[in-house]
N, C-alpha and C positions, 0 to 999 in steps of 0.2 A: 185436437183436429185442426186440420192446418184452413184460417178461417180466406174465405174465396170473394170477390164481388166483382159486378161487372167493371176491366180494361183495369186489373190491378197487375201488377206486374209481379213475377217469380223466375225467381231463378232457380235453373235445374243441375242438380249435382252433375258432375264434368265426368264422372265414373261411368256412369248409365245415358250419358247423353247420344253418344253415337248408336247403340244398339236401339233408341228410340227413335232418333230419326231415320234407320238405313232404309226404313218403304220409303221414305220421303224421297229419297237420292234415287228410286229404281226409273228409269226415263229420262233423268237429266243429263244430256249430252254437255252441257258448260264446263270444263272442269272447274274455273274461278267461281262460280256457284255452286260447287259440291264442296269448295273448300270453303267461304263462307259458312254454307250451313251444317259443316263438321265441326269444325271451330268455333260453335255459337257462341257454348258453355260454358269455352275454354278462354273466352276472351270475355266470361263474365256479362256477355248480354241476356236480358231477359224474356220471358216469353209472357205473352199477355194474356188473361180469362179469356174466356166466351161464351158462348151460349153454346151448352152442348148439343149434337144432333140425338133424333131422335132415336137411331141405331147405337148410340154410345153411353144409353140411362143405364147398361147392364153396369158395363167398366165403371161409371160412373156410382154406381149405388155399390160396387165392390172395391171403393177408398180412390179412384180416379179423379184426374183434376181434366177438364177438356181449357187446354191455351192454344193458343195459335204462334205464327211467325210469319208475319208479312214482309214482303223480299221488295227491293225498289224494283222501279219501271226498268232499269237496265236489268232488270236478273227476270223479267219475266213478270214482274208485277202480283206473282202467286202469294195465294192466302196458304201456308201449310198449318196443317191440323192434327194435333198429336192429343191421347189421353195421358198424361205420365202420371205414377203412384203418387199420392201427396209426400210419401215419405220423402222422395226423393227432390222435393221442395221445396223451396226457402224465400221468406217474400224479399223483394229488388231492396236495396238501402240506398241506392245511389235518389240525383236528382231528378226530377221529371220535370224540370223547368231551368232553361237556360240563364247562365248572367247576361247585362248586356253584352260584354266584349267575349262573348263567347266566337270560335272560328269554328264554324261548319262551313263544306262545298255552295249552300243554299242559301246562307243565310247573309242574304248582302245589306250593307247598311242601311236603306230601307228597312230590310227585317228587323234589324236590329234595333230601331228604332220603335217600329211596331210593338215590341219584345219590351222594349223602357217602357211606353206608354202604360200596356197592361200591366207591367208590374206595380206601376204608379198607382194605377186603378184598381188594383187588390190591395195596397195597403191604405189607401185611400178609405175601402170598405171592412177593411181586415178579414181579407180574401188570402186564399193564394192559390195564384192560379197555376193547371197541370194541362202539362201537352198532351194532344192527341193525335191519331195519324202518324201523315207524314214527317210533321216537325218534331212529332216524339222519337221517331225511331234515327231522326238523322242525326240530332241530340247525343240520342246512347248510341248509336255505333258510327258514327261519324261519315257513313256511306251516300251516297246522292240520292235519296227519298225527295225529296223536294223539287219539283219542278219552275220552272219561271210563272207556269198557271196556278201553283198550287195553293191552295189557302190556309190557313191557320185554325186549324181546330183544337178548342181551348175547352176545358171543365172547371169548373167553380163549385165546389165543394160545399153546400149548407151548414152551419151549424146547425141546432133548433135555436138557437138563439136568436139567428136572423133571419126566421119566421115567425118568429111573437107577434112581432111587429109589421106588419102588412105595407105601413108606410117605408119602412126601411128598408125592405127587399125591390120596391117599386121605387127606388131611389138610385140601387144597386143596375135594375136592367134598365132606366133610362142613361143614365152615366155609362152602360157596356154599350148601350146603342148607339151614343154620342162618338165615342170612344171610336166604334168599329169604322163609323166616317171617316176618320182620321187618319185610318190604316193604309198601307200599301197594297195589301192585301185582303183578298173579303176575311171575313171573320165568321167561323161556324162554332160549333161546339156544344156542349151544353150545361144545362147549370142542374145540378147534382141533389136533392133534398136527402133527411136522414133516410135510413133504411134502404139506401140505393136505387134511389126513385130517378131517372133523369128526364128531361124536357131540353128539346132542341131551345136555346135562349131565346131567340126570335120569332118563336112560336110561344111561348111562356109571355114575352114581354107583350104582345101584340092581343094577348086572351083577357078576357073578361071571367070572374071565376066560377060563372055556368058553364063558360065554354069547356068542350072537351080537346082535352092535348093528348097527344103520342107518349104515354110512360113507359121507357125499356126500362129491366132489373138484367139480372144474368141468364133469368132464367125464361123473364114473361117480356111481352109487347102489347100493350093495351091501349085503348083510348077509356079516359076518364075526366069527371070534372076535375078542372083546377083548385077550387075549393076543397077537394078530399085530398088535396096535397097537407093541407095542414088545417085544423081546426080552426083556426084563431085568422081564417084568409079574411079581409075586408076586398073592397073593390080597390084595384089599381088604378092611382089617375090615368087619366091620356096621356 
């Protein structure tokens, strides 16, 4: 079985891709957006998890994956929303994180800059950091997602390794807080624990481990202590 977690990315066979999307296309008056989102497949872009609704647990419990495909602010800014069979799904292999001399429409030297820093700062912690949003999708298909306002939503990935140690992970979000000063850009995202647990960083970094944080998975949204994020939590310095 084809394994799923929240804002992983899949790619859907190019055979079955148009007959999945054609409700998607029923309303669209653009023609240059009906050919984008024909050609998703075809040009190998991917579609990303989500959380499924609650009218789609049937499709979902009969081998269903629920992804999405968010379109930039020129096409409308729409979230579309597809179940497709897993059969017909394959996880992405490409990269989720830019080099610096990468050329996107969005990503002006500033960014690019920004993009050095954190990658400094993942190998620094032996991270590696994965884009989210908007600077993920303008990445893989090189289309104008990225605004002049837009920010940088970034994931940081746990090992358990680097929750043993309570000192190490609070060494990790003060250096990503240091870090986000530095930026062109605000800095959002969130940092990742095993079992696909996430915590907005800035809300993680700023908690004490009574406190309750916001944990999404794919499937839940909870508030819970910080502490039951990991056994072995100590207090975080200031």
């Amino acid at each position: 079985m084809l394994p799923v977690w929240r804002h992983k990315l899949l790619v859907v066979r190019s055979d079955v891709w148009r007959g999945i999307c054609a409700d998607a296309l029923v309303g669209l008056d653009d023609a240059y957006t009906k050919a984008i989102i024909l050609d998703w497949a075809f040009q190998g872009w991917p579609l990303i998890c989500r959380r499924p609704y609650e009218n789609e647990q049937k499709d979902i419990d009969a081998g269903g994956v629920a992804v999405g495909l968010p379109l930039p602010s020129v096409m409308g800014k729409k979230r579309l929303g597809f179940i497709v069979p897993s059969h017909a799904l394959s996880s992405f292999s490409g990269a989720s994180w830019p080099r610096s001399n990468v050329s996107r429409p969005g990503l002006t030297p500033a960014r690019l800059n920004d993009i050095r820093l954190l990658t400094e700062l993942g190998t620094k912690h032996g991270l590696f950091p994965e884009a989210a949003g908007s600077l993920l999708w303008e990445i893989l298909t090189g289309l104008p997602y990225l605004s002049e306002t837009s920010d940088f939503d970034v994931m940081w990935r746990l090992p358990a390794s680097k929750i043993e140690d309570p000192e190490v992970l609070a060494a990790f979000l003060a250096d990503l807080d240091q870090a986000a000063s530095k930026l062109s850009v605000r800095l959002d995202g969130e940092v990742v624990f095993p079992n696909d647990r996430a915590v907005q960083w800035q809300e993680l970094h700023s908690a004490r481990p009574d406190d309750e944080v916001l944990v999404k998975t794919l499937t839940t949204v909870e508030l819970v202590p910080v502490r039951t994020l990991t056994d072995s939590w100590g207090r975080l310095p200031a």
